[in-house]
C-alpha positions as CSV (number, residue, x, y, z in Angstrom):
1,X,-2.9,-31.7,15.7
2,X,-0.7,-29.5,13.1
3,X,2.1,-31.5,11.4
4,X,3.2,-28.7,10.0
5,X,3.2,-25.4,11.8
6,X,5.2,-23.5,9.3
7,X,2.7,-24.2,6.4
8,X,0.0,-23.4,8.8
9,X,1.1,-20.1,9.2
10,X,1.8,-19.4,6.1
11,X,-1.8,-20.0,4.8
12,X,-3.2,-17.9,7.6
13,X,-1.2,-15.0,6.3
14,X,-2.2,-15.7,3.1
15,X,-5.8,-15.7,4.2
16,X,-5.3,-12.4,6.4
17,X,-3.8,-10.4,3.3
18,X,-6.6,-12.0,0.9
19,X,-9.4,-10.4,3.7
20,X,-7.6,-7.3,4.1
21,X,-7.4,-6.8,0.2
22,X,-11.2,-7.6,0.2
23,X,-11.6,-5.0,2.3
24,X,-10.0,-2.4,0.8
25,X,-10.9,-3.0,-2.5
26,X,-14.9,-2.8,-1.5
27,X,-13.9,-0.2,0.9
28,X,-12.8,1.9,-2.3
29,X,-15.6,1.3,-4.3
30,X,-17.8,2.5,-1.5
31,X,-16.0,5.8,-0.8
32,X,-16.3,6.4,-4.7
33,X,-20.3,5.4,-4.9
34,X,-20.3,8.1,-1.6
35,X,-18.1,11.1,-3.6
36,X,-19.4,10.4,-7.7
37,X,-23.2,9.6,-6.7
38,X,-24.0,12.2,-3.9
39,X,-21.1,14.9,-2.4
40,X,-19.3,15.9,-5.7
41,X,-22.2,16.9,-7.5
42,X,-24.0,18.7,-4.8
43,X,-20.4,20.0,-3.6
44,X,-21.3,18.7,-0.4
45,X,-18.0,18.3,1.9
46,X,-17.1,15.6,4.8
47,X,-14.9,16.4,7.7
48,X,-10.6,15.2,8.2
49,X,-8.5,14.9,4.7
50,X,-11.2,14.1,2.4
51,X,-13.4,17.0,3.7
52,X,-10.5,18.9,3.0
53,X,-9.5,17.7,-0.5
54,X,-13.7,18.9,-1.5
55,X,-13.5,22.5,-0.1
56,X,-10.3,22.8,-2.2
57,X,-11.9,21.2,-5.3
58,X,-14.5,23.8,-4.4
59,X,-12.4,26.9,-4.0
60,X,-9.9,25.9,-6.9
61,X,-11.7,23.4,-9.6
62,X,-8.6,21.5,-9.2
63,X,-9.5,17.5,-10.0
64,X,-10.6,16.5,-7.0
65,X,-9.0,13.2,-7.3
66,X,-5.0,14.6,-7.6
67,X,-6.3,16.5,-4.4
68,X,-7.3,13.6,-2.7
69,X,-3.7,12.5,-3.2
70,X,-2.1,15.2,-2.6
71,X,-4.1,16.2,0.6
72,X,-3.0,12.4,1.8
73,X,0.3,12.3,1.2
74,X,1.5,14.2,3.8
75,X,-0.5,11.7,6.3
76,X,0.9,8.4,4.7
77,X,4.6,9.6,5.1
78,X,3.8,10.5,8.7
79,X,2.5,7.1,8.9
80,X,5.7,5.5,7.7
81,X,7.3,7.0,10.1
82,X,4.8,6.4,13.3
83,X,3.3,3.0,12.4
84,X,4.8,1.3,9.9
85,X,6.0,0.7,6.3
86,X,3.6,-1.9,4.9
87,X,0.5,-0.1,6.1
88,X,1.7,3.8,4.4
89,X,2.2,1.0,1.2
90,X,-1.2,-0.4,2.0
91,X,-2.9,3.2,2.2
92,X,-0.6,4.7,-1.0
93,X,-2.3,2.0,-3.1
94,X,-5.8,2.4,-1.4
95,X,-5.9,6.1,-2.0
96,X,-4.3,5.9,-5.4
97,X,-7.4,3.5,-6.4
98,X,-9.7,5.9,-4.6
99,X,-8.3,8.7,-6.9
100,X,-8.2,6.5,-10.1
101,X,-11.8,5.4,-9.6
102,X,-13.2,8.9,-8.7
103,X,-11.4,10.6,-11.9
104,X,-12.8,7.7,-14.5
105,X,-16.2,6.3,-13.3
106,X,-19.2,8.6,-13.8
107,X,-22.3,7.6,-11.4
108,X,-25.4,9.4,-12.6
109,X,-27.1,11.7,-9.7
110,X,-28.9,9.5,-7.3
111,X,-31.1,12.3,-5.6
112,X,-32.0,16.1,-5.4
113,X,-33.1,16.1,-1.9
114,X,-30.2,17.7,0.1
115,X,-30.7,15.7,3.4
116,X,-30.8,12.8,1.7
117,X,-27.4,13.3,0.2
118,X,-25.9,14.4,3.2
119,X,-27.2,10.9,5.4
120,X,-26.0,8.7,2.5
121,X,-22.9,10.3,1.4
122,X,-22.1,10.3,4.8
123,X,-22.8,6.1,4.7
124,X,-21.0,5.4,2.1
125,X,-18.3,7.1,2.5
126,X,-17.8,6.2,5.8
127,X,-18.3,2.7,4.9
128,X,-15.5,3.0,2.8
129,X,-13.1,4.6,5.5
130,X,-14.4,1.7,8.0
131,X,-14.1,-1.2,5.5
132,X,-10.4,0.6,4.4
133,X,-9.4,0.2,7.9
134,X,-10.2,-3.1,8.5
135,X,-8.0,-4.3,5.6
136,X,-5.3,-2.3,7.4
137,X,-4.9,0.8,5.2
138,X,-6.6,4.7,5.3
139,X,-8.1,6.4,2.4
140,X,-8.7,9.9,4.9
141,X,-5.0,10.3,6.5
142,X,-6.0,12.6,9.8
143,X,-6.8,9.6,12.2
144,X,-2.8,9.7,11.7
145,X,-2.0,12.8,12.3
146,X,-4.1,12.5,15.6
147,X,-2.1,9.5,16.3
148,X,1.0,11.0,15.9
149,X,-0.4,14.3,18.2
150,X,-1.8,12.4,20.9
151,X,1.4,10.3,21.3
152,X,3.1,14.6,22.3
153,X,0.2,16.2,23.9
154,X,-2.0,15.9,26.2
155,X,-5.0,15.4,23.5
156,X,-6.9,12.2,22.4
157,X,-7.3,11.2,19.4
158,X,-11.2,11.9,19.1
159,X,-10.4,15.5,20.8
160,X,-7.8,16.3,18.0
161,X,-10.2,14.9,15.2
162,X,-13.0,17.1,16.2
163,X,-11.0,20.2,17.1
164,X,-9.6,19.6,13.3
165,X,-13.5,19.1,12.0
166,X,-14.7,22.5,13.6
167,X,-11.6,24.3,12.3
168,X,-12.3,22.4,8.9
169,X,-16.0,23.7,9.1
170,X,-15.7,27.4,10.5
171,X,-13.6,27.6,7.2
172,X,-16.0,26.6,5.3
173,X,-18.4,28.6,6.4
174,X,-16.3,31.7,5.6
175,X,-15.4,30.0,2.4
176,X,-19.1,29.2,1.2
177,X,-22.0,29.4,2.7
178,X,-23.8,28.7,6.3
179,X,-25.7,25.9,4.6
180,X,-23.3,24.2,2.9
181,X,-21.2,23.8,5.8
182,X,-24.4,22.6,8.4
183,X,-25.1,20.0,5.5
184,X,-21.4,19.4,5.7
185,X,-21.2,18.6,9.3
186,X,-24.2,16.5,9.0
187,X,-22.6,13.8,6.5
188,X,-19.2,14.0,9.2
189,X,-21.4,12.8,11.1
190,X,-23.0,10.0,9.2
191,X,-19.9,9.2,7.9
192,X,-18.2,9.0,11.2
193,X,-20.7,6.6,12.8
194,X,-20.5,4.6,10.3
195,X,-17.1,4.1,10.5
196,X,-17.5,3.4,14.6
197,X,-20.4,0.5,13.5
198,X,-18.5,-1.0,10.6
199,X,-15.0,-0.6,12.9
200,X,-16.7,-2.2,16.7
201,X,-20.1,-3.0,15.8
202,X,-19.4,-6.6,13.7
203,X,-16.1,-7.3,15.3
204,X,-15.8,-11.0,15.3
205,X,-13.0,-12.9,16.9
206,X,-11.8,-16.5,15.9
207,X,-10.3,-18.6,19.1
208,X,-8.0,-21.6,17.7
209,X,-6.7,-24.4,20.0
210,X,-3.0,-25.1,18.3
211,X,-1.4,-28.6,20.3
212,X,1.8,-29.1,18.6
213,X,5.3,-30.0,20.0
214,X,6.8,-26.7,18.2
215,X,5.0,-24.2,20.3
216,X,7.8,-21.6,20.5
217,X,7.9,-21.5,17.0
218,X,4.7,-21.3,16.2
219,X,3.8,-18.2,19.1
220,X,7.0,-16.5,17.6
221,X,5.5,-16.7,13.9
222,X,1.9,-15.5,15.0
223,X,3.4,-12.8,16.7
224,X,6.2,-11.7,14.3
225,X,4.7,-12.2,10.9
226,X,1.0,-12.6,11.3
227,X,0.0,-9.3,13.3
């Protein structure tokens, strides 16, 4: 029995922002292992924002990291505005990491081998968008654009997301070469099933039994301040 609801809720939302800054913190590292150790030095791209933010590193030698930001802040204020204030503050901070961490920490080559870098590239990066969402934030802001579309058309979010990705791609075929962009689509889509295994594949869920004479105030503080 919980004497206390009130303190019981406040150390599971403690314990719920502790895991989601976990998440996003490793989520981070693992986009930047993905971009430092195997895309950016084989100018390999990815599909949505951050597939975007490479081609233009490509095409203007801009530092990819301000373009990472810049490519994404159209998407986080969007997401202000569709979902909510504490997750575009959750996803400014994510991606401003993700652009700190890509502009100082060098990572040596890890391989030559051209399908290798496109397979894990694709992993890690993806693990890092997965692992990003799961501590409530984004570090590639088209899953919110596709929100925002869906919620006006008649399109679903995976139908806007791959329409964007072959738009992305057919430009970068023009832009560079045939066989940049088939390596390109094949690290989408390791990164993108990655994401689907890290996001549905080790979903857990915790059932607690609370007994307590405040029951009202407890469901109201669950639902109100914990989700």
């Amino acid at each position: 029995m919980i004497r206390n609801p009130s303190t019981f809720i406040t150390q599971l939302i403690y314990t719920r922002h502790a895991k989601d800054f976990l998440f996003i913190c490793s989520g981070v590292i693992m986009a930047s292992i993905g971009l430092k150790g195997f895309l950016l030095p084989n100018n390999f791209l990815d599909g949505g924002a951050m597939g975007m933010s490479l081609l233009l590193k490509i095409l203007t030698n801009v530092d990819v990291s301000l373009l990472i930001i810049l490519v994404n802040l159209p998407f986080i204020i969007l997401g202000a505005r569709q979902i909510s204030i504490s997750f575009s503050v959750k996803s400014s901070l994510a991606i401003l990491l993700l652009a700190v961490l890509v502009h100082f920490i060098s990572i040596p080559g890890i391989t030559a081998d051209k399908l290798l870098i496109s397979i894990f590239g694709g992993f890690f990066l993806g693990a890092g968008i997965g692992l990003s969402i799961r501590g409530g934030a984004i570090i590639d802001g088209t899953e919110v654009l596709a929100i925002s579309v869906s919620r006006t058309s008649s399109l679903s979010v995976g139908d806007f997301i791959a329409l964007f990705n072959i738009a992305l791609f057919s430009f970068a075929i023009l832009l560079t070469n045939i066989e940049t962009a088939m390596y390109s689509m094949l690290t989408y889509l390791s990164a993108s099933k990655t994401v689907d295994f890290i996001i549905n594949g080790v979903e857990e869920y915790l059932g607690v039994l609370i007994i307590s004479t405040k029951n009202e105030e407890i469901k109201k503080q669950i639902t109100l301040e914990l989700l």
